[in-house]
C-alpha positions in Angstrom: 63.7 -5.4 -29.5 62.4 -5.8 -33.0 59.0 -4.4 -32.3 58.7 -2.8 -28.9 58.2 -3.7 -25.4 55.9 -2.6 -22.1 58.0 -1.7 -19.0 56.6 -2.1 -15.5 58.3 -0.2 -13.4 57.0 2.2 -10.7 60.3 3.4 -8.8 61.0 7.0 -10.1 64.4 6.9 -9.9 64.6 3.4 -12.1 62.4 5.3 -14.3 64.5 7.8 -15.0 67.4 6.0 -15.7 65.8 4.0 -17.9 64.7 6.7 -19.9 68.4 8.5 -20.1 69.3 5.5 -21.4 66.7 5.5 -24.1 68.0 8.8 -25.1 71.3 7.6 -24.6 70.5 5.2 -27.4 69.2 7.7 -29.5 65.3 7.5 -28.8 62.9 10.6 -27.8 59.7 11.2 -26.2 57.0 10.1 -29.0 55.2 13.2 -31.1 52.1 12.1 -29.8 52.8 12.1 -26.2 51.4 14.8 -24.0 53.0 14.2 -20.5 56.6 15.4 -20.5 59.5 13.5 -18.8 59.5 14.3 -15.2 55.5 13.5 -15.8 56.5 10.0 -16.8 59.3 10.0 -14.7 57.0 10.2 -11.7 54.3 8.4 -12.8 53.9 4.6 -12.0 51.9 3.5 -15.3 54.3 1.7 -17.7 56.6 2.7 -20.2 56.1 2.0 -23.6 59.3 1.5 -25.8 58.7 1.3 -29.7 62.3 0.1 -31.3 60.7 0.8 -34.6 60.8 4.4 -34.3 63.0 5.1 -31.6 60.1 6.3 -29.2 58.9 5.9 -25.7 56.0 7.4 -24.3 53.7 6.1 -20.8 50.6 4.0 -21.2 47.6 6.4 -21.1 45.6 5.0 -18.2 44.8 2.6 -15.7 42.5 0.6 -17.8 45.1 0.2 -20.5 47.5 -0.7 -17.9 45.3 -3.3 -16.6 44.5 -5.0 -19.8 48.4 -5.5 -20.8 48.6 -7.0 -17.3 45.9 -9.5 -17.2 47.6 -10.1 -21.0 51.1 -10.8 -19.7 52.3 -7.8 -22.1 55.1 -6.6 -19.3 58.4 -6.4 -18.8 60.9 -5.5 -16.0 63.5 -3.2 -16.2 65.9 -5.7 -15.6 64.7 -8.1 -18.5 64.4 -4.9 -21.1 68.7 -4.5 -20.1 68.9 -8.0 -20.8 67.0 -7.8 -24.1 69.3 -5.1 -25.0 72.6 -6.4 -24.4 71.2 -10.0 -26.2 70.0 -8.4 -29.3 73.0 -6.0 -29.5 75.7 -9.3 -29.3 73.4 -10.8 -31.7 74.4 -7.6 -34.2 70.8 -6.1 -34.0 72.3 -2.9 -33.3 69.8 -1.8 -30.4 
């Protein structure tokens, strides 16, 4: 995950495992984020992941959220895990 990714994922509970294991992985909620976790964690806008400073934060609104759409910008959880475990046998380190 050299830069970052956008995660679509609207089930809370998938949310919030996803984001423990963020912060498993050493990342925190980004400076500039004003929601807090249980406000992302209920949320269903998408998750942004920046691998370049160990952050994660939600996407700010539903326009922003539609433009990445229409832009093919998202992931699923399922292909961020994969990501992961790829780039951490490739020796990235994630």
């Amino acid at each position: 995950m050299k830069g970052g990714c956008i995660i679509k994922e609207k089930d809370s509970a998938r949310r919030k495992e996803l984001i423990e294991f963020l912060k498993g992985k050493g990342y925190r909620l980004a400076e500039d984020e004003n929601r807090g976790e249980q406000e992302i964690t209920d949320s269903f806008l998408p998750i942004i992941v920046k691998a370049y400073d160990k952050t994660y934060s939600m996407m700010g609104n539903v326009t922003c959220a539609a433009a990445a759409a229409a832009s093919g910008c998202f992931i699923s959880v399922e292909e961020f895990y994969e990501r992961v475990e790829r780039e951490a046998d490739a020796g990235y380190g994630y």
